[in-house]
C-alpha positions as CSV (number, residue, x, y, z in Angstrom):
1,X,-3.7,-12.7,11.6
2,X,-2.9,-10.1,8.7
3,X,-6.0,-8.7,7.1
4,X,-2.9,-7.7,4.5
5,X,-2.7,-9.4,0.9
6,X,0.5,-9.6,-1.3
7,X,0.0,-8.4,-5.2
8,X,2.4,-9.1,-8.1
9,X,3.0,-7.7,-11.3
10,X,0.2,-10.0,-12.3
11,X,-2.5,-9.4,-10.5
12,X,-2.2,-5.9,-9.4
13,X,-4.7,-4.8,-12.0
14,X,-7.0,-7.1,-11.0
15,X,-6.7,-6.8,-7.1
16,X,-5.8,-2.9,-6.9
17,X,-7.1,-1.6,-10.2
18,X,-10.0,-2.8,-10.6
19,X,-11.2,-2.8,-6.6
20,X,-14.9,-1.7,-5.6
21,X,-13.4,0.0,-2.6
22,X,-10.2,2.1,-1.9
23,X,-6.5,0.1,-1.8
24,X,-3.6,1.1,0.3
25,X,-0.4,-0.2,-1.6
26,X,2.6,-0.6,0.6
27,X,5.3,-0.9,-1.9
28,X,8.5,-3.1,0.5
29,X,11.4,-5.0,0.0
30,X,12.4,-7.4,2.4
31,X,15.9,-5.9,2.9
32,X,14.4,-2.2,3.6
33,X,14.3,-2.0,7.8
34,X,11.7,0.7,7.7
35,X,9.5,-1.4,5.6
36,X,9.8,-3.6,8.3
37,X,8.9,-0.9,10.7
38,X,5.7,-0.1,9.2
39,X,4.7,-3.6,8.4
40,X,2.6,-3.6,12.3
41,X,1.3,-0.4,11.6
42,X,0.2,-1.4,8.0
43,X,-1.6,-4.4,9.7
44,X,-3.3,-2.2,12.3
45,X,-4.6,0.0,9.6
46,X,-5.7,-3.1,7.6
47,X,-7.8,-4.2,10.6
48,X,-9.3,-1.2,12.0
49,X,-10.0,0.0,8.5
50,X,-11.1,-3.1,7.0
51,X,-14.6,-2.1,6.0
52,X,-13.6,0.9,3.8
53,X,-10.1,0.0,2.8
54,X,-7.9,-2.6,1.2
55,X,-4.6,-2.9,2.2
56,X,-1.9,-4.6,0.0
57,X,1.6,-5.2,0.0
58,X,3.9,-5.2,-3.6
59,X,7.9,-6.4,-2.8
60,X,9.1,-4.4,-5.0
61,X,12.3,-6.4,-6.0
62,X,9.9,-9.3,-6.9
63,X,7.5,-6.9,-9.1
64,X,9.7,-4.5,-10.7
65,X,7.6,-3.2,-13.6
66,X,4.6,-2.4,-11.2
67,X,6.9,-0.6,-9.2
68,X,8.7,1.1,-12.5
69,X,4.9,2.3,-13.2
70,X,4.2,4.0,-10.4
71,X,7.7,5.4,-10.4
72,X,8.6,3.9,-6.9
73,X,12.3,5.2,-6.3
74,X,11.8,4.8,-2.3
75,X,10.5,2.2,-0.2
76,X,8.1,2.5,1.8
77,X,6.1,4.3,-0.2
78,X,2.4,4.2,0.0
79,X,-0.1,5.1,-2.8
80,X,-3.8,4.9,-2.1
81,X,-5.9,4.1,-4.8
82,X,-9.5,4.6,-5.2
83,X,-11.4,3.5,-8.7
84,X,-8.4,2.9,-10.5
85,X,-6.8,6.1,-9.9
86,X,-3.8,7.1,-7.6
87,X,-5.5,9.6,-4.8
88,X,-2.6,10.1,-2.4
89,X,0.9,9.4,-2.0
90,X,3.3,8.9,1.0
91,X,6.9,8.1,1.0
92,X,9.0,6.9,3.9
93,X,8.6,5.4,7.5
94,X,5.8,7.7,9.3
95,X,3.7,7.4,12.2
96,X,0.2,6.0,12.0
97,X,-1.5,9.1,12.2
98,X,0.4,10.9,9.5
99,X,-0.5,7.9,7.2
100,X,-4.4,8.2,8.2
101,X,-4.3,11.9,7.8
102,X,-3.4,10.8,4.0
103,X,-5.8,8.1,3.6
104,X,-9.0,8.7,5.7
105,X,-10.4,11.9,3.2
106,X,-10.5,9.4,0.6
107,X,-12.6,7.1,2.3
């Protein structure tokens, strides 16, 4: 089971925003194959981080003006979010331990 939610354009204030802990965004489209790719890793993280971290995915075709926000040109991208505020930003496929050396200082 995915400890991974899916946010729109209308809720992502409510569910990322305004969080009491740090979000992982995974901005995807269903027709991008490394989204795909980093969909198991992005559930991994979600479990083993679960405590500390929430983890969200934004199809970015379905949600365009979120996505226009954040000025999301590639996909995947990744923004972590902690009280409201963008704290770190990764773009493209990468290997778990590149995306925790991002995230886990923010924690």
């Amino acid at each position: 089971m995915s400890n991974v939610a899916d946010v729109t354009d209308k809720n992502f204030t409510e569910e990322v925003l305004q969080s009491s802990k740090p979000v992982l965004v995974d901005f995807w489209a269903t027709w991008c194959p490394p989204c795909r790719m980093m969909a198991p890793i992005i559930d991994e993280i979600a479990n083993e981080k679960g405590e500390a971290l929430k983890v969200v995915k934004l199809d970015t075709d379905a949600n365009p003006e979120t996505a226009g926000n954040y000025g999301i040109v590639s996909i995947p991208t990744f923004i972590l979010f902690k009280e409201g505020r963008a704290v770190a930003q990764v773009i493209g496929g990468r290997p778990k331990k590149d995306l925790l050396k991002e995230i886990d200082p923010h924690l």
